[in-house]
N, CA and C atoms as an extended XYZ file, in Angstrom:
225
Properties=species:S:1:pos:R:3:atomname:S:1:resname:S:1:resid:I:1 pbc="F F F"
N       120.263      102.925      105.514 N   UNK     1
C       119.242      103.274      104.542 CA  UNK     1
C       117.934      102.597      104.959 C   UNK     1
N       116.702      103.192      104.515 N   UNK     2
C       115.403      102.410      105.338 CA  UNK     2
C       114.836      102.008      103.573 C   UNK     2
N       114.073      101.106      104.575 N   UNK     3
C       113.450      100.312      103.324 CA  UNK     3
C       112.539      100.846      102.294 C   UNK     3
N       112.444      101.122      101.483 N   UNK     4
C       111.333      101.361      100.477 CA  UNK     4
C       110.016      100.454      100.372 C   UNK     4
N       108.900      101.733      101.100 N   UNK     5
C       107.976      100.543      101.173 CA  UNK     5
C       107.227       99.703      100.129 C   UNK     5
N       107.304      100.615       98.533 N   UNK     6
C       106.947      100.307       97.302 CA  UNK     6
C       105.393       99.556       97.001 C   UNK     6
N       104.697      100.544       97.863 N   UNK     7
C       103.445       99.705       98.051 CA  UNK     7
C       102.412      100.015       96.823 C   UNK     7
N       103.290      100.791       95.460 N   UNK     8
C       102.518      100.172       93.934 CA  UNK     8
C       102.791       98.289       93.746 C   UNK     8
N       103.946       98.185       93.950 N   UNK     9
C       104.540       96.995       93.954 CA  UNK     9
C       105.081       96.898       92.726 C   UNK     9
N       105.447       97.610       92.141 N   UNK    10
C       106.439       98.018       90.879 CA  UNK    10
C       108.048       98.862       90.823 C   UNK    10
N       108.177       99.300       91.898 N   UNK    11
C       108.884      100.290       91.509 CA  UNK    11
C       110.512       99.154       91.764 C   UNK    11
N       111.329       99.741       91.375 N   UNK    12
C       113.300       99.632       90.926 CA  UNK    12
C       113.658      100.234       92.147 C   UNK    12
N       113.024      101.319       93.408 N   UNK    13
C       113.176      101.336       94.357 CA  UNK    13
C       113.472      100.263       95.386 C   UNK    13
N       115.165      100.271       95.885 N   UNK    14
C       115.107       99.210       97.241 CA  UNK    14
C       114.996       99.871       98.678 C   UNK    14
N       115.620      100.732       98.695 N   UNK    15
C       116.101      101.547       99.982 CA  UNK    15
C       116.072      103.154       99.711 C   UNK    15
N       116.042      103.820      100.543 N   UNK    16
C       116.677      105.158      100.190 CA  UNK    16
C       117.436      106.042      102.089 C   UNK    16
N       117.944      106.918      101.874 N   UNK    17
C       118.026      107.418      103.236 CA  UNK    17
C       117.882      109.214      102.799 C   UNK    17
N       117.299      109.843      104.038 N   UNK    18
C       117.209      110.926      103.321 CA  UNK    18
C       117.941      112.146      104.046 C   UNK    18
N       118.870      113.208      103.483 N   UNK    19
C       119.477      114.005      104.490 CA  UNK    19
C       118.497      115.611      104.173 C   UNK    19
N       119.494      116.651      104.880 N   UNK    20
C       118.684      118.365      104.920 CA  UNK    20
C       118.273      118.802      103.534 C   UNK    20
N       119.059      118.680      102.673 N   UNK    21
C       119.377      119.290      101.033 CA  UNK    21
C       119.372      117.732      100.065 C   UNK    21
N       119.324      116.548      100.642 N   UNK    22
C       119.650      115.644       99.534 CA  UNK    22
C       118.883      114.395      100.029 C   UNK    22
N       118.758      113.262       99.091 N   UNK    23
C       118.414      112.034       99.087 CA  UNK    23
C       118.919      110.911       98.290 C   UNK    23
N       119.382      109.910       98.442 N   UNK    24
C       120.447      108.637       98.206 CA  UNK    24
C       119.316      108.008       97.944 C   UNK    24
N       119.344      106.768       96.990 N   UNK    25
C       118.475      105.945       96.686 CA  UNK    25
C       119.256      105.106       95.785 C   UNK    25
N       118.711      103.576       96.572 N   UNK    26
C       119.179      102.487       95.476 CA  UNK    26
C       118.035      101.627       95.493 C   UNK    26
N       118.577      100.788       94.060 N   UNK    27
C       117.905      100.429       93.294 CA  UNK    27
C       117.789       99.193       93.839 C   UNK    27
N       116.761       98.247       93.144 N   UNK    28
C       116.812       96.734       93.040 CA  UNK    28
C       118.721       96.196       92.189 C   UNK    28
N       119.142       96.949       91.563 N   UNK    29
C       120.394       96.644       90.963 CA  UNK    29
C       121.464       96.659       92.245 C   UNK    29
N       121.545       97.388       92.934 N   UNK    30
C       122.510       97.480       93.578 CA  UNK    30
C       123.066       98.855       93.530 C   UNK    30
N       122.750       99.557       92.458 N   UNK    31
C       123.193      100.651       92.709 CA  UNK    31
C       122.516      102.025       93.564 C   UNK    31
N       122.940      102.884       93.871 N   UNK    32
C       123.316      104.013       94.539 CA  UNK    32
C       123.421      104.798       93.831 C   UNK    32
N       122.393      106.360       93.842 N   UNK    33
C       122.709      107.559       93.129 CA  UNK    33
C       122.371      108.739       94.492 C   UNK    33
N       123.447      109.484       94.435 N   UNK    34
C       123.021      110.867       95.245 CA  UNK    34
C       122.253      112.232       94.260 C   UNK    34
N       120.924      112.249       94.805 N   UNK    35
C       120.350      113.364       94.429 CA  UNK    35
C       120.509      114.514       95.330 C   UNK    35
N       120.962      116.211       95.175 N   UNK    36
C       121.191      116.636       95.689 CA  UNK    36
C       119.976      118.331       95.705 C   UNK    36
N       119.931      119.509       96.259 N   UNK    37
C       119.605      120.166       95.564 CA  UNK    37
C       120.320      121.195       94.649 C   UNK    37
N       121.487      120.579       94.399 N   UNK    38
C       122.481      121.583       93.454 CA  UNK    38
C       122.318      120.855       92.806 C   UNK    38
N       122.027      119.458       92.476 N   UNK    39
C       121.872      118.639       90.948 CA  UNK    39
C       120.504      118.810       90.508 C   UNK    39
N       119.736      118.468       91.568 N   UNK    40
C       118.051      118.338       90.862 CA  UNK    40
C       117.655      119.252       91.737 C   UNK    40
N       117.312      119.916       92.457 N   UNK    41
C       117.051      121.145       92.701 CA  UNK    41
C       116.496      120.908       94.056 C   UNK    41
N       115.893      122.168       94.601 N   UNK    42
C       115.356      122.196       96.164 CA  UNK    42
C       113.858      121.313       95.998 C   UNK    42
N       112.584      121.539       94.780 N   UNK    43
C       111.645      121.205       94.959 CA  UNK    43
C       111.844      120.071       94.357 C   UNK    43
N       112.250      119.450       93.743 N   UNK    44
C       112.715      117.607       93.323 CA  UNK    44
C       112.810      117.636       94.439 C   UNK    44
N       114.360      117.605       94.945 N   UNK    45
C       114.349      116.537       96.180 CA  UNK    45
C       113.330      116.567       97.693 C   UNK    45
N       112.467      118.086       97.298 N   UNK    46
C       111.767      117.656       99.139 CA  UNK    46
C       110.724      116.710       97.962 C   UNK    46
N       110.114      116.987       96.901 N   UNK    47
C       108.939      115.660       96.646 CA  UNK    47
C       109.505      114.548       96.122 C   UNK    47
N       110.877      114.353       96.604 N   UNK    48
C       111.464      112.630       96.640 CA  UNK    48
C       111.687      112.337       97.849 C   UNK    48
N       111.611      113.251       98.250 N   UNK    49
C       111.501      112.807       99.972 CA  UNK    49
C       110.365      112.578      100.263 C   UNK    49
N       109.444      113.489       99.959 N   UNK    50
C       107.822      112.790      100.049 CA  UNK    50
C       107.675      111.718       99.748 C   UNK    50
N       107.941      111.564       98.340 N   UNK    51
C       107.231      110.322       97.770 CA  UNK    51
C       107.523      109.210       98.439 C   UNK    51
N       109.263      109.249       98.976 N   UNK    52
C       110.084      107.859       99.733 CA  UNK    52
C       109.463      107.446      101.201 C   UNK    52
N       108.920      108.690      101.598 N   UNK    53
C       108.248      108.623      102.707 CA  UNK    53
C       106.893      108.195      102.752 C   UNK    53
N       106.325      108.318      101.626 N   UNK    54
C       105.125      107.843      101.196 CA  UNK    54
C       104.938      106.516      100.945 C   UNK    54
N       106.294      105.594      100.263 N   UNK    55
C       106.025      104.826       99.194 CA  UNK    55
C       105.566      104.114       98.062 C   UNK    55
N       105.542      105.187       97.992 N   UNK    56
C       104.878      104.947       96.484 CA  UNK    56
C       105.629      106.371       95.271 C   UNK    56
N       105.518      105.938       93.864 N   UNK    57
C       106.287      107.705       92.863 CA  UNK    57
C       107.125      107.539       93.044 C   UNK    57
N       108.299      106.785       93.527 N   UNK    58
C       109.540      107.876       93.902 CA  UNK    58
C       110.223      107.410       92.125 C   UNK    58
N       109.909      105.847       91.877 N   UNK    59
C       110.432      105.378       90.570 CA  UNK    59
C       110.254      106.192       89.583 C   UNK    59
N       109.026      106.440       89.552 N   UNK    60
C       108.791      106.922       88.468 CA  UNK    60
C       108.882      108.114       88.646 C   UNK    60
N       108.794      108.846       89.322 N   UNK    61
C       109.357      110.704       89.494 CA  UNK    61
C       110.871      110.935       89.267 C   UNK    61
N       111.700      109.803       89.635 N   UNK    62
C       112.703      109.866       88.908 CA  UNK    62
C       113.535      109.596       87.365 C   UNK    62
N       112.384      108.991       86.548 N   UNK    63
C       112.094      108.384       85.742 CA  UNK    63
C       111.968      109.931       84.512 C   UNK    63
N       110.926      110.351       85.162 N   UNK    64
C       110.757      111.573       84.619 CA  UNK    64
C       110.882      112.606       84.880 C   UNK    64
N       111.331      113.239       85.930 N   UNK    65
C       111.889      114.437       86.286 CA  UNK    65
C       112.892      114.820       86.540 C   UNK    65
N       114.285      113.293       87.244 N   UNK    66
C       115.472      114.161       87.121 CA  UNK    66
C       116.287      113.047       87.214 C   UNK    66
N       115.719      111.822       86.312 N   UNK    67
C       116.579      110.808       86.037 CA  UNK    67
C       118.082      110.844       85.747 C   UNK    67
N       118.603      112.265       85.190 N   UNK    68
C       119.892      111.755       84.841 CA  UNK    68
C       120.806      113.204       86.129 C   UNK    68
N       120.086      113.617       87.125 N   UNK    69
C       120.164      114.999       87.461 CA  UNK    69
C       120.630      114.568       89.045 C   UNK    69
N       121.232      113.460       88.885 N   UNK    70
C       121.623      112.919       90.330 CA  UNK    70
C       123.380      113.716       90.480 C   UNK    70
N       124.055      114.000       91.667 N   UNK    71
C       125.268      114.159       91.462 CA  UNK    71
C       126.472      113.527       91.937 C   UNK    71
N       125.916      112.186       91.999 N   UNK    72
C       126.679      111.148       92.177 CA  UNK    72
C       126.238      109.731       92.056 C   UNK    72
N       126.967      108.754       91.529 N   UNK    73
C       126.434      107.317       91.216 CA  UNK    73
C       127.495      106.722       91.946 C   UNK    73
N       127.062      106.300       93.006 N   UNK    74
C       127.759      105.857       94.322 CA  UNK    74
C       128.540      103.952       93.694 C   UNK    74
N       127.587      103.146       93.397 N   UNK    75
C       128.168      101.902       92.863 CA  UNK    75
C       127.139      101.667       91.598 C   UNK    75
């Protein structure tokens, strides 16, 4: 997983890794959620891939757009 660069300097973002259709992201907790585009859809996950690539949004885009729309909670 690569680092989250979190350059608001706020975000619950630690890491994320990103695949073709999906993106994994954990938290400062320790946990792990798989976002996919059969859970949160094709245009969520390419602008969580942006944002992760960006660093910066990704917290809060998940926060509000598909916080509970992950399809797996890894730990």
């Amino acid at each position: 997983m690569e680092r989250y660069k979190n350059l608001g300097g706020d975000s619950g973002v630690a890491t994320y890794e990103v695949g073709d259709d999906r993106i994994r992201v954990q938290f400062d907790d320790g946990a792990v959620y798989l976002y996919t585009y059969a859970s949160a859809g094709l245009d969520n996950i390419e602008q969580m891939k942006q944002l992760a690539e960006h660093g910066q949004g990704l917290n809060g885009f998940i926060n509000t757009c598909v916080r509970k729309r992950y399809e797996l909670k890894e730990r």
